[in-house]
C-alpha positions as CSV (number, residue, x, y, z in Angstrom):
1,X,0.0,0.0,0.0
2,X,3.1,2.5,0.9
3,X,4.4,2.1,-2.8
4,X,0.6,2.5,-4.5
5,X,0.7,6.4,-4.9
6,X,3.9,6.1,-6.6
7,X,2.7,3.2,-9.1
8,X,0.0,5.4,-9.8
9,X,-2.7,2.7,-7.9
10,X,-5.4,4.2,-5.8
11,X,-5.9,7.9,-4.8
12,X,-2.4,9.6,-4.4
13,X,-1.0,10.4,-1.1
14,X,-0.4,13.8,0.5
15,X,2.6,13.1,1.5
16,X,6.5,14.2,0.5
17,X,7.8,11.0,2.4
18,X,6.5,7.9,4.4
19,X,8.1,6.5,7.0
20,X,8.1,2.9,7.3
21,X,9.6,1.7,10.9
22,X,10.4,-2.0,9.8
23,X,10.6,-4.6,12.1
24,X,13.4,-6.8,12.8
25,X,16.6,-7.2,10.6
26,X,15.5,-10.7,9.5
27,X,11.7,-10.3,9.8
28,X,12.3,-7.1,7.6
29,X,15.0,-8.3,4.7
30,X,12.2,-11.4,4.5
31,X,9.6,-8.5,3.4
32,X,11.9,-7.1,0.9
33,X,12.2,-10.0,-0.4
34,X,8.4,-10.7,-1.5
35,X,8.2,-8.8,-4.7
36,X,11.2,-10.2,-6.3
37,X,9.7,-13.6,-4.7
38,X,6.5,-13.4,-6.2
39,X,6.6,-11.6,-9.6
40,X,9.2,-14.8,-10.0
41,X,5.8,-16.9,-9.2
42,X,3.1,-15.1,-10.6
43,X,4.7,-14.4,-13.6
44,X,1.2,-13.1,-15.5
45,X,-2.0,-11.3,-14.1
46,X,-2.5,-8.1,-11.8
47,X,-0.6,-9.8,-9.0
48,X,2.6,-10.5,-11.4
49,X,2.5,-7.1,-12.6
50,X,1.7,-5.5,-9.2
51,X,4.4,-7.6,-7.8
52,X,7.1,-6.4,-10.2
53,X,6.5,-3.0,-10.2
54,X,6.7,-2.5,-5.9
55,X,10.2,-4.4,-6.4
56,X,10.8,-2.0,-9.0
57,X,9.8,0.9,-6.7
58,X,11.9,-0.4,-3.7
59,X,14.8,-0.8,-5.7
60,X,15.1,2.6,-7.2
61,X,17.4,5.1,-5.6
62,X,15.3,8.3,-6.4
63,X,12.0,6.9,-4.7
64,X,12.9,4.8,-1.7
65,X,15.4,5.4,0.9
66,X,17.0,3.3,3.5
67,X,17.2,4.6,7.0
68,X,19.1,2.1,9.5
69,X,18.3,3.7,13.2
70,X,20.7,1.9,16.0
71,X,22.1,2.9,18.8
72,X,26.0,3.0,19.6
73,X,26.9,-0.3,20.9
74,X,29.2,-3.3,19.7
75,X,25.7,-5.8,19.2
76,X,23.3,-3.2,17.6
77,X,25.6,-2.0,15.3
78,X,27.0,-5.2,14.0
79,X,23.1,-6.2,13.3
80,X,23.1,-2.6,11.5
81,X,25.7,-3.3,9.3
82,X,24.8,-6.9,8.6
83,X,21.4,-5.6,7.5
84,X,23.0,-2.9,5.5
85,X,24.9,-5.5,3.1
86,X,21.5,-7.5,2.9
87,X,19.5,-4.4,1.4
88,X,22.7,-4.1,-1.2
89,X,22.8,-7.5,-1.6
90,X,18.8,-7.9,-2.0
91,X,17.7,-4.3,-3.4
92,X,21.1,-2.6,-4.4
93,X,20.3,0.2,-2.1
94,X,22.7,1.6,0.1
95,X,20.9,2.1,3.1
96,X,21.8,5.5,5.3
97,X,23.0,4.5,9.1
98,X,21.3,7.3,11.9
99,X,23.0,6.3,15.2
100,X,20.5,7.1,18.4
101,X,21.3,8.2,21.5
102,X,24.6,9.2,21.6
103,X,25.4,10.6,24.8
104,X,27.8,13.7,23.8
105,X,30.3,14.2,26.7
106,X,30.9,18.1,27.8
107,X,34.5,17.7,27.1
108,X,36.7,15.8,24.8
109,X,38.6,12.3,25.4
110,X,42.4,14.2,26.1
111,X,40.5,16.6,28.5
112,X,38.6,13.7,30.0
113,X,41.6,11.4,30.6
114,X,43.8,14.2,31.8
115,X,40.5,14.7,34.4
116,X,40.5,11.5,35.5
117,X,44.2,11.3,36.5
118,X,43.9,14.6,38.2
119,X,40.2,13.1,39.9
120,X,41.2,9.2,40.1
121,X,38.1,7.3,41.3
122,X,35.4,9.6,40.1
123,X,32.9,7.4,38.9
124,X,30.9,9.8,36.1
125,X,34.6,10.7,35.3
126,X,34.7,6.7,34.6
127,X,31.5,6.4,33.4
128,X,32.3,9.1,30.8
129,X,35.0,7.2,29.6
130,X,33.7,4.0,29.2
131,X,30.8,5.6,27.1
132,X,33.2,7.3,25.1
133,X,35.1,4.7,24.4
134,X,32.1,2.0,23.4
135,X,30.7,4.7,21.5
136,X,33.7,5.6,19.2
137,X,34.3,2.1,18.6
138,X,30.8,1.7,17.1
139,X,30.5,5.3,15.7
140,X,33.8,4.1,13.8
141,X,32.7,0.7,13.0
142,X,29.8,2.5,11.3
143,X,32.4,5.1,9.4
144,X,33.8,1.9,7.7
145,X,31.0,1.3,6.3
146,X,29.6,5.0,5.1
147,X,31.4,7.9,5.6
148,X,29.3,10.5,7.9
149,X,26.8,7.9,10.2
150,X,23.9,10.6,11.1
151,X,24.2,11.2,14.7
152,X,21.7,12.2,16.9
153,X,22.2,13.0,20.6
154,X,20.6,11.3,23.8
155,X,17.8,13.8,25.2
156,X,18.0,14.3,28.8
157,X,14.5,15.9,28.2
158,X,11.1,13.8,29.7
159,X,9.2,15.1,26.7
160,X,11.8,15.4,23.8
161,X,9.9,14.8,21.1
162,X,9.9,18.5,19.5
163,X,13.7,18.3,19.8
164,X,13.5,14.7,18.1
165,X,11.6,16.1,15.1
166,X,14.1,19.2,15.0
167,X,16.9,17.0,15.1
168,X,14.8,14.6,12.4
169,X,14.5,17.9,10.0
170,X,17.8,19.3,10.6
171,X,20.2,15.6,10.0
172,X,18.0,13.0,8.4
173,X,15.6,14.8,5.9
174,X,18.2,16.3,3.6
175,X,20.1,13.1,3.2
176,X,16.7,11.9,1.9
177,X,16.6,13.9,-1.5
């Protein structure tokens, strides 16, 4: 249904994007999977030809994007990646990595590690540093793969959702057209 206004089926939809939030990795390579799967079956009749032209829709550069949203740790990003080669692999789409919920320390790595020998023992000093460090591992693990990783900052804020659709506008839109 997502890919009918663009095939020019039903009423068009007043929309400039949809956002699809897939499900898991496998659960959603599986569902990209079912056009190819069944235009190869139904070769003949509305279903073939509906069938070939959503794969043909998914696969094209200019009308659907791929948005991989993880968070930076060693097991979420490795599934991130893993399901970035199987949309290449599957579609020939190089999906876009956003990483979530980066916690941006108030001072760099040098300045923190001097800190913590001049404060030895601090625990949010430690805690810092352990975050930093996890995080730039995956952060760079995701920089092998595609060169400038969206990130979007961990909000301290109950109610961030305003934020999260300023931040949504302002880093992940324009890598969309």
């Amino acid at each position: 249904k997502i890919t009918s206004g663009i095939r020019g089926v039903g009423p068009e939809l007043p929309y400039d994007a949809i956002v699809v939030d897939g499900f898991s990795t496998g659960h959603f390579v599986a569902l990209m999977a079912v056009p190819k799967g069944m235009h190869e079956i139904v070769r003949f009749g509305p279903m073939g030809e509906h069938s070939r032209r959503i794969d043909k829709v998914i696969r094209d550069h200019d009308l659907t994007k791929f948005f991989i949203v993880t968070i930076a740790e060693e097991l979420p990003v490795t599934e991130a990646i893993e399901l970035q080669h199987s949309l290449k692999d599957l579609l020939g789409q190089d999906a876009h990595f956003v990483c979530n919920r980066v916690i941006e320390s108030p001072v760099d790595m040098v300045d923190l590690k001097e800190l913590h020998q001049r404060v030895p023992g601090n625990e949010f000093i430690e805690f810092l540093l352990q975050v930093q460090k996890k995080q730039g591992q995956s952060l760079e693990d995701l920089r092998r793969i595609q060169d400038k990783p969206i990130s979007l900052p961990f909000s301290f804020q109950p109610h961030g959702e305003d934020r999260d659709f300023q931040l949504a506008q302002e880093e992940v839109w324009p890598s969309m057209s």
